[in-house]
PyMOL Python script that loads the backbone (N, CA, C, O; Angstrom):
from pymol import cmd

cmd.read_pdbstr("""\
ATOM      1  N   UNK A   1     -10.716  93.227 -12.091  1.00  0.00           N
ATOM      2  CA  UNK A   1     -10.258  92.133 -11.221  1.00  0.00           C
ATOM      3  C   UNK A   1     -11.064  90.860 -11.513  1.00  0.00           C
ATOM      4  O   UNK A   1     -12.288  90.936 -11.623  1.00  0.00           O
ATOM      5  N   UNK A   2     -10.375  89.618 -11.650  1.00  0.00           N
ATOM      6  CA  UNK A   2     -11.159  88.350 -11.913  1.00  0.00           C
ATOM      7  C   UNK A   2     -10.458  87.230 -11.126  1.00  0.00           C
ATOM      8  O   UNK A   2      -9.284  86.904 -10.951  1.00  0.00           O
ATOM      9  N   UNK A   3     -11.961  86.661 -10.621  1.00  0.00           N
ATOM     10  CA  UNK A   3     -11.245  85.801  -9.729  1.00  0.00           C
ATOM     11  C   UNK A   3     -11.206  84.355 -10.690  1.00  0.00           C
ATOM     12  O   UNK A   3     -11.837  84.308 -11.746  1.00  0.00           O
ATOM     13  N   UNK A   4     -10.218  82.946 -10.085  1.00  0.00           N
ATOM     14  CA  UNK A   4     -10.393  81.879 -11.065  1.00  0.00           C
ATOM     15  C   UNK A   4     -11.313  80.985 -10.705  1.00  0.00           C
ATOM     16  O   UNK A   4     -12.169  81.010  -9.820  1.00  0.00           O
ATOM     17  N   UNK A   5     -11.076  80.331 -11.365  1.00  0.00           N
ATOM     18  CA  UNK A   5     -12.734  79.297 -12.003  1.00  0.00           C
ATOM     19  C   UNK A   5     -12.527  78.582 -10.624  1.00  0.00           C
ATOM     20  O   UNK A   5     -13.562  77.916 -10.607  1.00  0.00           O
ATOM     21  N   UNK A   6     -11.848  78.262  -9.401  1.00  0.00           N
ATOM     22  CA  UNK A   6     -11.661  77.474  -8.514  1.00  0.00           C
ATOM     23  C   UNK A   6     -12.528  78.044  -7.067  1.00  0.00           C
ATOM     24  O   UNK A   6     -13.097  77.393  -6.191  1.00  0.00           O
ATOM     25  N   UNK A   7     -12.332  79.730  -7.265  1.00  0.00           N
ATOM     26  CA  UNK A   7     -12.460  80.588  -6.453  1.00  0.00           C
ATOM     27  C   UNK A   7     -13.798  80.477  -6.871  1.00  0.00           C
ATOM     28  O   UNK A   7     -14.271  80.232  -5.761  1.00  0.00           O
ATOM     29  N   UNK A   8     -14.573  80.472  -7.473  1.00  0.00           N
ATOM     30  CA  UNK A   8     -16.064  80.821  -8.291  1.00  0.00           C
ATOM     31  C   UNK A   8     -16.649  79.560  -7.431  1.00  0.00           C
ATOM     32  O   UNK A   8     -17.482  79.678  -6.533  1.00  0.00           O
ATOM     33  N   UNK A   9     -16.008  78.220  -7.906  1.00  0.00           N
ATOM     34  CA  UNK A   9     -16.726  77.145  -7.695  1.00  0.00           C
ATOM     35  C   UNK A   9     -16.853  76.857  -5.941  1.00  0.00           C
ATOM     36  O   UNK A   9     -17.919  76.426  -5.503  1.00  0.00           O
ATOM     37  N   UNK A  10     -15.639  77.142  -4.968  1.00  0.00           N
ATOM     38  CA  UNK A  10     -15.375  77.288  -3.799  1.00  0.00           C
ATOM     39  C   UNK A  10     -16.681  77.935  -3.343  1.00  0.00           C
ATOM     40  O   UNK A  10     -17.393  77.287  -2.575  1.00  0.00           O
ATOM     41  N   UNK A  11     -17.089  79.232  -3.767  1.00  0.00           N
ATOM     42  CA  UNK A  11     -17.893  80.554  -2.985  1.00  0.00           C
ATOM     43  C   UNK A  11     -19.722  79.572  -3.516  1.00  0.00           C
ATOM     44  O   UNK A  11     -20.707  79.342  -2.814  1.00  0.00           O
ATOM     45  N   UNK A  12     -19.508  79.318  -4.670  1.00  0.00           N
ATOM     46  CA  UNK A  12     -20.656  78.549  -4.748  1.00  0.00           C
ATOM     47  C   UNK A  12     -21.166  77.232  -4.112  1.00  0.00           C
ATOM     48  O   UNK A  12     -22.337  76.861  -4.029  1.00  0.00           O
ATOM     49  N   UNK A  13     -20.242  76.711  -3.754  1.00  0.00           N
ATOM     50  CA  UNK A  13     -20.425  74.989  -3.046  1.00  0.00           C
ATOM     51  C   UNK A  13     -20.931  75.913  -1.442  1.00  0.00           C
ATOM     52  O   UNK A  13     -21.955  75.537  -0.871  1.00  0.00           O
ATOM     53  N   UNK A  14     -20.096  77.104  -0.854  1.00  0.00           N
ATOM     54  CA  UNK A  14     -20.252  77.117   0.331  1.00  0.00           C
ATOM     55  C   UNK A  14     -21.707  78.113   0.193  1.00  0.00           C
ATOM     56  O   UNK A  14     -22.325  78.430   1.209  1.00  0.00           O
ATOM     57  N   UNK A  15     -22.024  78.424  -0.788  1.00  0.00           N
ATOM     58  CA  UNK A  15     -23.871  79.010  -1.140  1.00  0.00           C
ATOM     59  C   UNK A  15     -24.927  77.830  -0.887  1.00  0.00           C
ATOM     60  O   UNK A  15     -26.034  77.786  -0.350  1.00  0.00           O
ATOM     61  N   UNK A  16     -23.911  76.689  -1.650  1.00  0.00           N
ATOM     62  CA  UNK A  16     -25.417  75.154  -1.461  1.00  0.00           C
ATOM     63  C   UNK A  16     -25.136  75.172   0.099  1.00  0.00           C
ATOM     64  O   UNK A  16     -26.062  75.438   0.864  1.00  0.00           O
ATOM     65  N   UNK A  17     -23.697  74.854   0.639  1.00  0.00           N
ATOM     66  CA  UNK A  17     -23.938  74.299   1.911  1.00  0.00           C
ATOM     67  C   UNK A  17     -24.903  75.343   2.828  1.00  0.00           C
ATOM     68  O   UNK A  17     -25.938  75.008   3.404  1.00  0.00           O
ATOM     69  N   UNK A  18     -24.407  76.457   2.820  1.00  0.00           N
ATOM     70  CA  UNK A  18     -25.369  77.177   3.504  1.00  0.00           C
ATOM     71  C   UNK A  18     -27.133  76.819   3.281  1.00  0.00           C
ATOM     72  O   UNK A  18     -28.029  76.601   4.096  1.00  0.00           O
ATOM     73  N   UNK A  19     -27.114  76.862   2.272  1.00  0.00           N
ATOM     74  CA  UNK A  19     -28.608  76.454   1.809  1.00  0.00           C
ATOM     75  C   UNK A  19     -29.186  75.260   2.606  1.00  0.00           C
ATOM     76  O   UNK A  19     -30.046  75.259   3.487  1.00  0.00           O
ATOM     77  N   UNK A  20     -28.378  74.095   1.980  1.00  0.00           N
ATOM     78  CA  UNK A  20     -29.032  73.000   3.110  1.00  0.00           C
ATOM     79  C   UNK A  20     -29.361  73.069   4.579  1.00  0.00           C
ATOM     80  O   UNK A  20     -28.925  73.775   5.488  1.00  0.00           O
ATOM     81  N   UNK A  21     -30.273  72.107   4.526  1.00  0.00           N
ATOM     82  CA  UNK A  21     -30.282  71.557   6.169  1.00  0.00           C
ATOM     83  C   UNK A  21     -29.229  70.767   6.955  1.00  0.00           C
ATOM     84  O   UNK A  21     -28.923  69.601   6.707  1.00  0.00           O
ATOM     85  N   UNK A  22     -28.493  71.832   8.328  1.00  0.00           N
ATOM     86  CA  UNK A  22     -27.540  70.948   9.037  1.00  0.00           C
ATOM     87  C   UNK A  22     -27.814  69.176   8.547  1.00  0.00           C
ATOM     88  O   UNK A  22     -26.981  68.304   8.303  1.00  0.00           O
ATOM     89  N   UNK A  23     -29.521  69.117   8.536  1.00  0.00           N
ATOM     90  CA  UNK A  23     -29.784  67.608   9.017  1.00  0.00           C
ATOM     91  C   UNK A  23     -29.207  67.215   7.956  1.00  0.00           C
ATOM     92  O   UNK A  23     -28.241  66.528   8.287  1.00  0.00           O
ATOM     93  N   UNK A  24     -29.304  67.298   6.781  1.00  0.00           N
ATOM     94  CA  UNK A  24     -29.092  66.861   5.565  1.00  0.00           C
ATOM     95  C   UNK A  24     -27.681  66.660   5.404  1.00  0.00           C
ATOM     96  O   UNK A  24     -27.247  65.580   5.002  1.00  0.00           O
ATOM     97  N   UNK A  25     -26.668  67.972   5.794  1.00  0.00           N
ATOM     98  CA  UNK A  25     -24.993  67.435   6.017  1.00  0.00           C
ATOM     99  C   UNK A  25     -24.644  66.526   6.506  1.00  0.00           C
ATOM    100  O   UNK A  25     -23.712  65.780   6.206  1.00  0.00           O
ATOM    101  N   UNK A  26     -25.664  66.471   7.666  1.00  0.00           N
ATOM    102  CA  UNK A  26     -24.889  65.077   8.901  1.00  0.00           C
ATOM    103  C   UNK A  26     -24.897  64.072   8.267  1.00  0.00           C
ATOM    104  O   UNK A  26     -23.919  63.328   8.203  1.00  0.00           O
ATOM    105  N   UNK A  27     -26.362  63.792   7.487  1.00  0.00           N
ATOM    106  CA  UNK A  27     -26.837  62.182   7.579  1.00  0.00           C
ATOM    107  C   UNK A  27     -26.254  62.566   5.863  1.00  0.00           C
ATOM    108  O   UNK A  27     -27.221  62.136   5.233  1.00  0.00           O
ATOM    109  N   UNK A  28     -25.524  62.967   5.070  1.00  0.00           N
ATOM    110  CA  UNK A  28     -24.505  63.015   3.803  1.00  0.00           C
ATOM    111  C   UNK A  28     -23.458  62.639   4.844  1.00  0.00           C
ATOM    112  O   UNK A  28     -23.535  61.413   4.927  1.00  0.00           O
ATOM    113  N   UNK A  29     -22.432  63.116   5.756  1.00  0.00           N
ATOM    114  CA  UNK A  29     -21.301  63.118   6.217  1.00  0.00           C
ATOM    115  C   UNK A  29     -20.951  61.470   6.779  1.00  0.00           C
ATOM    116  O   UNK A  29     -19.866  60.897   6.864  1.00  0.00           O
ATOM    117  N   UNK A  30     -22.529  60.930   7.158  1.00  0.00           N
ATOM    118  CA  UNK A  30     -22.724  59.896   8.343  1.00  0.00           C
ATOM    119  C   UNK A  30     -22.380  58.579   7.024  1.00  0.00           C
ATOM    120  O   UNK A  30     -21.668  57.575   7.022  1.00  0.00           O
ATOM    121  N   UNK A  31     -23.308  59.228   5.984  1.00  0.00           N
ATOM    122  CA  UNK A  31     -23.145  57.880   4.965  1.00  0.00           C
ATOM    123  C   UNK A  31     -22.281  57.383   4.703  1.00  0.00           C
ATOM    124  O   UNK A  31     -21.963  56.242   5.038  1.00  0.00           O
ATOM    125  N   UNK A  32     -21.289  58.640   3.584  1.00  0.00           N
ATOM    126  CA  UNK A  32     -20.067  58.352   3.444  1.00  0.00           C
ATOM    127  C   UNK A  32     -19.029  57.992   4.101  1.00  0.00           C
ATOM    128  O   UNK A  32     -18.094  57.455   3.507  1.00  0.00           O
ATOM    129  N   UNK A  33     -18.995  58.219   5.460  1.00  0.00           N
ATOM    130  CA  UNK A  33     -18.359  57.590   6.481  1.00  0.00           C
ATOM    131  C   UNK A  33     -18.463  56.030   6.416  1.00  0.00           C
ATOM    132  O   UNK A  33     -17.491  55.275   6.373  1.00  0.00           O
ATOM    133  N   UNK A  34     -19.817  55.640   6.414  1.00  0.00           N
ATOM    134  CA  UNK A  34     -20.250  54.029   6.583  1.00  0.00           C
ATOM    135  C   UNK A  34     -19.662  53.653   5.398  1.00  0.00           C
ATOM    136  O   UNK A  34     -18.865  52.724   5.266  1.00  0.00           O
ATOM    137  N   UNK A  35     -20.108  54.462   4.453  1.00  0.00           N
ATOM    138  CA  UNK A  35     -19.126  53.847   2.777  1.00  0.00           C
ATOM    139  C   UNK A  35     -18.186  53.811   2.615  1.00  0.00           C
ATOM    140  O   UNK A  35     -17.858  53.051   1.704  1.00  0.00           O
ATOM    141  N   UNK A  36     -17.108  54.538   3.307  1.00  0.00           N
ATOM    142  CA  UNK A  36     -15.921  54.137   3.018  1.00  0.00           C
ATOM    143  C   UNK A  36     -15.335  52.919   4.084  1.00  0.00           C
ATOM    144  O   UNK A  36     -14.594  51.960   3.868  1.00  0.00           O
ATOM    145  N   UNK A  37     -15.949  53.358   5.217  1.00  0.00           N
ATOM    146  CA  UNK A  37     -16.194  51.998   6.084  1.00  0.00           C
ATOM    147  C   UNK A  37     -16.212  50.365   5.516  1.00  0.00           C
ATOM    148  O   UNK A  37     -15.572  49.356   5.812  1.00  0.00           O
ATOM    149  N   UNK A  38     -17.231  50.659   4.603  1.00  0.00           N
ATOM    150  CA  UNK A  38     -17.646  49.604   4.037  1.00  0.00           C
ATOM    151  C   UNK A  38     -16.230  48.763   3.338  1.00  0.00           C
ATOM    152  O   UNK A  38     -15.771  47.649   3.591  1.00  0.00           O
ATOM    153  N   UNK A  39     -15.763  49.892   2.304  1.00  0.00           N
ATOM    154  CA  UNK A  39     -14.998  49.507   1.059  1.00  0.00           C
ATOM    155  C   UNK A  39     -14.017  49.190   2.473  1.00  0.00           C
ATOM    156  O   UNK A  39     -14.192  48.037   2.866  1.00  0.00           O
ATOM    157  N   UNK A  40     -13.280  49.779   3.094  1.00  0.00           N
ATOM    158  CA  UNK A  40     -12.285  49.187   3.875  1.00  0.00           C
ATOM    159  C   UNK A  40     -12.564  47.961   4.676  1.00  0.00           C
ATOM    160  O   UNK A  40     -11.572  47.496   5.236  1.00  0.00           O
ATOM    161  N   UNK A  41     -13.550  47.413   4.833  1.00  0.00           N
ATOM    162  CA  UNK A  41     -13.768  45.781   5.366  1.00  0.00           C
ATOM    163  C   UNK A  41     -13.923  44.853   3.955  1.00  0.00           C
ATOM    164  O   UNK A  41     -13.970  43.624   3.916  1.00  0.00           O
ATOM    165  N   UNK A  42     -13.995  45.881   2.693  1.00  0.00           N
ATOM    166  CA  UNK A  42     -14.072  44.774   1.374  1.00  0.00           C
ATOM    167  C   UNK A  42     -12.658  44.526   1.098  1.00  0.00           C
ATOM    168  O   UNK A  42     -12.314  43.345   1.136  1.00  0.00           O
ATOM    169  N   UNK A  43     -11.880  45.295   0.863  1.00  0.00           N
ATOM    170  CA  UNK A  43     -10.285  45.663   0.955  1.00  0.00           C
ATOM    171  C   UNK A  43      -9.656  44.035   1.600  1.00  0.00           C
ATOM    172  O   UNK A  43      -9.189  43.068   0.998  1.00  0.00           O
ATOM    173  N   UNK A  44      -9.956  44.341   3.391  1.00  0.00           N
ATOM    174  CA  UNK A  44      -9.057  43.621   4.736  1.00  0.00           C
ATOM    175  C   UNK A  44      -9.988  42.632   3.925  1.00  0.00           C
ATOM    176  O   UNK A  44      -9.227  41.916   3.273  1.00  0.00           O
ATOM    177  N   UNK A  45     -11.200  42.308   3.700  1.00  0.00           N
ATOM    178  CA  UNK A  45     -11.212  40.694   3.097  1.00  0.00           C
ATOM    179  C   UNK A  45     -10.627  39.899   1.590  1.00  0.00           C
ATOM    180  O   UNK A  45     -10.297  38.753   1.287  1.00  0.00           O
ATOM    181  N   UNK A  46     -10.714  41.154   0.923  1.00  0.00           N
ATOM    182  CA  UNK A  46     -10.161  40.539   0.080  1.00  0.00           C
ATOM    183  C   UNK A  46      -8.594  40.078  -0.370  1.00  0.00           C
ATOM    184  O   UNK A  46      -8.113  39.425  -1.295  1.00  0.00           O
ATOM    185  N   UNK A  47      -8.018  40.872   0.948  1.00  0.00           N
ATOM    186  CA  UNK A  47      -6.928  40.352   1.033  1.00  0.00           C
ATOM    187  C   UNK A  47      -6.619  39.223   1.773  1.00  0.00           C
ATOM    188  O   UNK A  47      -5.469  38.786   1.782  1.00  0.00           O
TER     189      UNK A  47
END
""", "prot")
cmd.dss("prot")
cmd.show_as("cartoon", "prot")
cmd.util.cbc("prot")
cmd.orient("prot")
């Protein structure tokens, strides 16, 4: 039985997340939030 290269990479990302610190998800989750934040007030001005 073999699983695919998607299934491999899936079971491994959720090995790092486990690994990390909650704290460390949030304030990753919090950033990218502000960053895309960001690009969407660069967007509404540059239009």
């Amino acid at each position: 039985m073999w699983t695919s290269s998607a299934e491999v990479s899936v079971a491994r990302r959720r090995v790092m997340v486990s690994r990390t610190r909650p704290a460390d998800v949030a304030r990753r989750s919090v950033c990218r939030a502000v960053e895309s934040m960001r690009v969407c007030l660069r967007e509404a001005n540059a239009s």
